[in-house]
C-alpha positions in Angstrom: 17.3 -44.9 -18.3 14.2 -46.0 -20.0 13.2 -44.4 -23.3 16.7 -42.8 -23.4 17.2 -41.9 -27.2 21.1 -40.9 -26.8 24.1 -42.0 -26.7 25.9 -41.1 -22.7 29.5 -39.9 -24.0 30.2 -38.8 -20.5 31.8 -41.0 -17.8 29.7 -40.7 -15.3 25.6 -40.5 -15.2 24.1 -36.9 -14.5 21.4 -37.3 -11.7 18.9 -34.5 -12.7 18.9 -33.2 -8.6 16.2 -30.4 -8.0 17.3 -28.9 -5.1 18.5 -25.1 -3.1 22.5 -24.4 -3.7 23.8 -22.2 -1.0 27.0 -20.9 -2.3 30.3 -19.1 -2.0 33.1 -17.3 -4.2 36.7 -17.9 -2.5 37.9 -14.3 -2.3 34.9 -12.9 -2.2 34.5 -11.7 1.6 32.0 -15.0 1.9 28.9 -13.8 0.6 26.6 -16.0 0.5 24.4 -16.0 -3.1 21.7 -19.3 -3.8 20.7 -20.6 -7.0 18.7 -24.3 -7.7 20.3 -27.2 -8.8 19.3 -29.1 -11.9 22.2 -31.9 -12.2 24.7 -33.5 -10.4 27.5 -35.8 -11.6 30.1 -37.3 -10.1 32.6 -34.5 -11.3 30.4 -31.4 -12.1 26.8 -29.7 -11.0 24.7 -27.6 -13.1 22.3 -24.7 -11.7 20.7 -21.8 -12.2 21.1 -18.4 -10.1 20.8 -14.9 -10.2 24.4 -13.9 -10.0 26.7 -13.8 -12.8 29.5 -16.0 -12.0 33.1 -15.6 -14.1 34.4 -18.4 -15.5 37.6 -19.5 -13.1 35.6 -18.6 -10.0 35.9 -21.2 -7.3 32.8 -21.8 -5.3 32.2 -23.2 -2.1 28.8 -25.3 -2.6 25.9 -26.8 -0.1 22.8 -28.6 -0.9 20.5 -29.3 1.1 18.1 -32.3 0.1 14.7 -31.8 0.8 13.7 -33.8 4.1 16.1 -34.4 7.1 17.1 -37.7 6.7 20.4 -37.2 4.2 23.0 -35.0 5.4 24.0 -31.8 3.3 25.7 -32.2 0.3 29.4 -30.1 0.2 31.7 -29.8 -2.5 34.1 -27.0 -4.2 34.2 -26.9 -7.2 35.7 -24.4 -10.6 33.3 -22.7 -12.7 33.4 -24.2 -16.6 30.6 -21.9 -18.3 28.0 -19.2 -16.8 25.4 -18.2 -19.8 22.3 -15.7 -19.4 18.9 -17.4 -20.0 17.5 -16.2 -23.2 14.4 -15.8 -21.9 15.2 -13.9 -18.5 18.4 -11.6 -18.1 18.5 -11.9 -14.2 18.7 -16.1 -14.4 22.3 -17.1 -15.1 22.7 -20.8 -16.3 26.0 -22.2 -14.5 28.2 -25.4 -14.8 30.9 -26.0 -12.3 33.9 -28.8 -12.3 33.7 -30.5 -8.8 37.3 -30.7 -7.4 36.5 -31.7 -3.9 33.2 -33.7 -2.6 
């Protein structure tokens, strides 16, 4: 990345992905909740939502890129960390391992 004043100490490059998440807690009687992505990896996906996910939860995810030309994007994956924003106590800050893409 030009002008990139860090050092990468992860594996693989986050792709900063704006985008809608459509999501789903495994045990959960499939409701459906939405947040907005903000990166992508290769192993994990950062977003933001209104719902206050537990850490362990397993989530069904789908993004769907804006324009119909690339199919959605599906993955599971184990939520790592889910912090309130400091500046808004319904926005919930979330980072998930993917386990299956």
């Amino acid at each position: 990345m030009a002008g990139q004043d860090y050092e990468e100490k992860r594996d693989f490059v986050r792709m900063r992905i704006e985008t809608q998440v459509t999501y789903t807690i495994k045990g959960n009687s499939g409701i459906t909740h939405h947040g907005d992505s903000q990166d992508l990896s290769a192993t994990g996906l950062y977003m933001t939502t209104d719902y206050a996910l537990s850490v362990g939860d397993i989530i069904d995810i789908i993004m769907n890129p804006s324009g119909e030309r690339l199919p959605p994007f599906t993955a599971q994956g184990k939520v790592i960390r889910c912090v309130t924003d400091e500046n808004d106590a319904n926005l919930f800050h979330v980072s998930a391992e993917l386990s299956q893409i």
